[in-house]
C-alpha positions in Angstrom: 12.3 34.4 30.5 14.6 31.7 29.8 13.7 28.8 27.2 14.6 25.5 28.4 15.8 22.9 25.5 13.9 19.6 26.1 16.3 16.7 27.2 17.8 15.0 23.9 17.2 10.9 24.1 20.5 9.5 24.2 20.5 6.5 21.2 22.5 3.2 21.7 23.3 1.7 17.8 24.2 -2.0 19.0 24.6 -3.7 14.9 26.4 -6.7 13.3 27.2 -5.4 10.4 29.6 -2.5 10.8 28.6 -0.4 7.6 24.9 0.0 8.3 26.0 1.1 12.0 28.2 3.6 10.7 25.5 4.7 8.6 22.7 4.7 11.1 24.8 6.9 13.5 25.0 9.1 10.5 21.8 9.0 9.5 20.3 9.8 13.4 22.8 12.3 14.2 21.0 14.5 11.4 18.3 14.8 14.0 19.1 17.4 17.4 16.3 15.4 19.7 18.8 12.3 19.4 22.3 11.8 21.2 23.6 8.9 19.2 26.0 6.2 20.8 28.1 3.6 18.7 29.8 1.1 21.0 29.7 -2.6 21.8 27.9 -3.6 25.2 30.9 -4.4 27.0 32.3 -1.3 25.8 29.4 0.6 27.5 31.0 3.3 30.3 29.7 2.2 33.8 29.6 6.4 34.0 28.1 6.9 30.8 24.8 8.8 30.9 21.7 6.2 30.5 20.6 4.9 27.3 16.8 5.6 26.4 16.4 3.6 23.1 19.1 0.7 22.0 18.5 0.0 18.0 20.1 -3.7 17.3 19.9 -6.3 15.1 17.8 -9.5 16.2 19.9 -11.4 17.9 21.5 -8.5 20.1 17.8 -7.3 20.6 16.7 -10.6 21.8 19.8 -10.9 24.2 19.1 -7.3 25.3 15.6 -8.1 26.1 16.8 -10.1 28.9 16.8 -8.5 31.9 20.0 -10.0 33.9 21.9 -9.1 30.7 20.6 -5.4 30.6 21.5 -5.3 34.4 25.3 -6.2 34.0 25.7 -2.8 32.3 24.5 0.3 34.3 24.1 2.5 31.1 21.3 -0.2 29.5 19.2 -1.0 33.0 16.2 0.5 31.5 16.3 1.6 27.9 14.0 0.7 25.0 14.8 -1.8 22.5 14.3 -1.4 18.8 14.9 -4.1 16.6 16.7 -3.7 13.1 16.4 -6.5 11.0 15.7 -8.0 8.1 14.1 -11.1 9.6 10.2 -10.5 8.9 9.0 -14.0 10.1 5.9 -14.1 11.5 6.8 -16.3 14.8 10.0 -14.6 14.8 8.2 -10.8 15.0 5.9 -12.7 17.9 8.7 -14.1 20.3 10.6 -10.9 19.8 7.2 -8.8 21.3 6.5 -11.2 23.8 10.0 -11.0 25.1 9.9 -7.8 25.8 11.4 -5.7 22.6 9.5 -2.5 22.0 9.9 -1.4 18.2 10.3 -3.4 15.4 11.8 -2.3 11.8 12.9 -3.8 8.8 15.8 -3.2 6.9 15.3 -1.4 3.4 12.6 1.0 4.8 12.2 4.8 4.5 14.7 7.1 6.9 11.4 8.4 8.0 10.0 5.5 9.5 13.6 4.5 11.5 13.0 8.2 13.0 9.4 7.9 13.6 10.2 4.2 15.0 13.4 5.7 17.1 11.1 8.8 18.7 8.1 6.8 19.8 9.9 4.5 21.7 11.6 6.9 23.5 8.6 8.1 24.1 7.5 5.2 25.9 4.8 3.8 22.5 5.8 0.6 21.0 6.3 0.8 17.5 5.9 -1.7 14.1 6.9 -0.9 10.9 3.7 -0.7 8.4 5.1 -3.6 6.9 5.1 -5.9 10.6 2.1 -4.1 11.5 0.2 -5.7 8.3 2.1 -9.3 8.6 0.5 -9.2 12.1 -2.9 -8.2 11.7 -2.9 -10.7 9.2 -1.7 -13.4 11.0 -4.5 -12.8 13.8 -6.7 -13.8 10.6 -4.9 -17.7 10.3 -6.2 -20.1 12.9 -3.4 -21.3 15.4 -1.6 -25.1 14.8 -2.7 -27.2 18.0 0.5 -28.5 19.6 0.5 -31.9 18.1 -0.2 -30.2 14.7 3.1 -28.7 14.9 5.0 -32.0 15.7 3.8 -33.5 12.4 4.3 -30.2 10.2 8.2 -30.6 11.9 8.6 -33.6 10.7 6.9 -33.4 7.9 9.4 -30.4 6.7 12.5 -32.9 7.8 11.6 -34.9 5.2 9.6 -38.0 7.4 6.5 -39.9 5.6 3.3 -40.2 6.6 3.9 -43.8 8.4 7.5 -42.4 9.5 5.6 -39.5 11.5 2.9 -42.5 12.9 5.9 -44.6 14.3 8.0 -41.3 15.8 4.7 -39.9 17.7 3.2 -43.2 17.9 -0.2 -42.1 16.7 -1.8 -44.4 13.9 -1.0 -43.4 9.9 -4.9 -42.5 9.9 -4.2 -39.6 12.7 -1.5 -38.4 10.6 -3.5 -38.1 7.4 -6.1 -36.0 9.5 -3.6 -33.8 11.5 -2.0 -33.2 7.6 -5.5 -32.7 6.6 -5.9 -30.1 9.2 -2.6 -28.4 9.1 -3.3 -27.8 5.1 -6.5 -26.8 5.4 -5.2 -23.7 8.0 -2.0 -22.7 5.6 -4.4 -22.4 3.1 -2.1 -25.2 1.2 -2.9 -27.5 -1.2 0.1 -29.9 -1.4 2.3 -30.9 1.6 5.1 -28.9 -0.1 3.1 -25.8 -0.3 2.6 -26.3 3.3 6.0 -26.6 4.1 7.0 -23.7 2.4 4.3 -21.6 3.9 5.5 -22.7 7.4 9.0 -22.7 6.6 8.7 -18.6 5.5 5.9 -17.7 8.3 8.7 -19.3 10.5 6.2 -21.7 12.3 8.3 -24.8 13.5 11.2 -24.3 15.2 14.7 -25.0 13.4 15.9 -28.3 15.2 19.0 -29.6 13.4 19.9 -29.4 9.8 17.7 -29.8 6.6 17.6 -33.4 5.8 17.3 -34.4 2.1 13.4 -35.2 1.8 10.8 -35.5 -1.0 10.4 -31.4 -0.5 14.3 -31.1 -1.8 13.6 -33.4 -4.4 10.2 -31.4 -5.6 12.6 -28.1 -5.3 15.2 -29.7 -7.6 12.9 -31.2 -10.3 10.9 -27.6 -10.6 13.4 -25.9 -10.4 14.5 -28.0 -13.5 11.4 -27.1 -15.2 9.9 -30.8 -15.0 7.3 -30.0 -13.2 5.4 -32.6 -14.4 7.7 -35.2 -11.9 7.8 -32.8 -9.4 3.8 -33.3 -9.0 4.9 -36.9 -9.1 6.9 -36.9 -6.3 4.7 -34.8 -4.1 1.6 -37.1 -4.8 3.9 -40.4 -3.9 5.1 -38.4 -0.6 1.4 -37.8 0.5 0.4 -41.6 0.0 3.5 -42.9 2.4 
């Protein structure tokens, strides 16, 4: 009786930076259930045999979650995608899920995880890190910014006063106060630059523009400076604008 050899998944490594590809193809290629591919998509062979799971940084992942791009290439019409990144925003994680990637992994974990991460999702079972797993389950704990909470936290983190923030959304200075009031009291912050930072590394106003020079800098500087006693300053005199 003959034994038959179960069909090995054929791995896609899609990375923009060229040493950890190399050394992911290495690393997978260690492992006989996985027929590892290093290639560009546009180098992809219209004959080449289909690609089951496609491991990429975020940006290529997000690209390759989009179906009409996936569809120009005959080898990636249906694989898996599984991110590879170092970005471990919360939002970031989110739109990533909801747009349709199926594993995600951060750099700088265990080899064991990348091949427990890599065989599930050939296997058809999405797939979080421990790490993204935890940020995610904890962010179902935070309540949710309303829409118009969001608009004052972004201007808020572009550096805009309270009245500033009243004249852009035309809402009176006394809706701002409560919609800052609000927004801290959800971030768990107690100053508006703690609330910035917290929404700045949980990723939770979209990036419109460039930083613009704002009491927050300021606050950064003088701490960072060791005169935190002006930095307190500052932040008070930002919150009473």
């Amino acid at each position: 009786m003959s034994h038959i050899a179960p069909r090995r998944s054929n791995v896609l490594v899609i990375h923009d930076d060229p040493l950890l590809r190399v050394g992911l193809v290495a690393a997978l290629r260690q492992h006989a259930a996985f027929e590892v591919v290093i290639d560009s998509v546009d180098g992809l062979r219209p004959c080449g045999p289909p690609i089951d799971v496609v491991i990429a940084d975020y940006h290529s992942a997000m690209r390759l979650a989009d179906e009409a791009v996936r569809g120009a290439h005959r080898p990636l019409t249906a694989p898996r995608i599984l991110a590879l990144t170092s970005n471990d925003r919360e939002a970031d994680i989110r739109h990533a899920i909801e747009a349709g990637v199926h594993g995600y992994l951060l750099l700088g974990g265990p080899l064991e995880e990348l091949i427990e991460g890599v065989t599930k999702v050939a296997n058809g079972v999405r797939f979080l890190c421990r790490t993204v797993a935890q940020r995610m389950a904890d962010s179902l704990t935070h309540a949710s910014l309303t829409s118009r909470e969001t608009e004052v936290l972004r201007l808020l983190m572009t550096g805009n006063s309270n009245k500033a923030i009243a004249r852009h959304l035309e809402i009176a200075v006394g809706t701002v106060k409560s919609h800052m009031k609000a927004i801290m009291t959800k971030l768990g912050a107690t100053t508006r630059t703690q609330a910035a930072g917290i929404a700045a590394s949980r990723g939770l106003v979209e990036e419109r523009g460039h930083w613009l020079p704002s009491p927050f800098a300021t606050h950064a500087l003088l701490e960072s400076s060791g005169n935190l006693a002006r930095a307190v300053v500052v932040d008070r005199v930002a919150a009473r604008l």
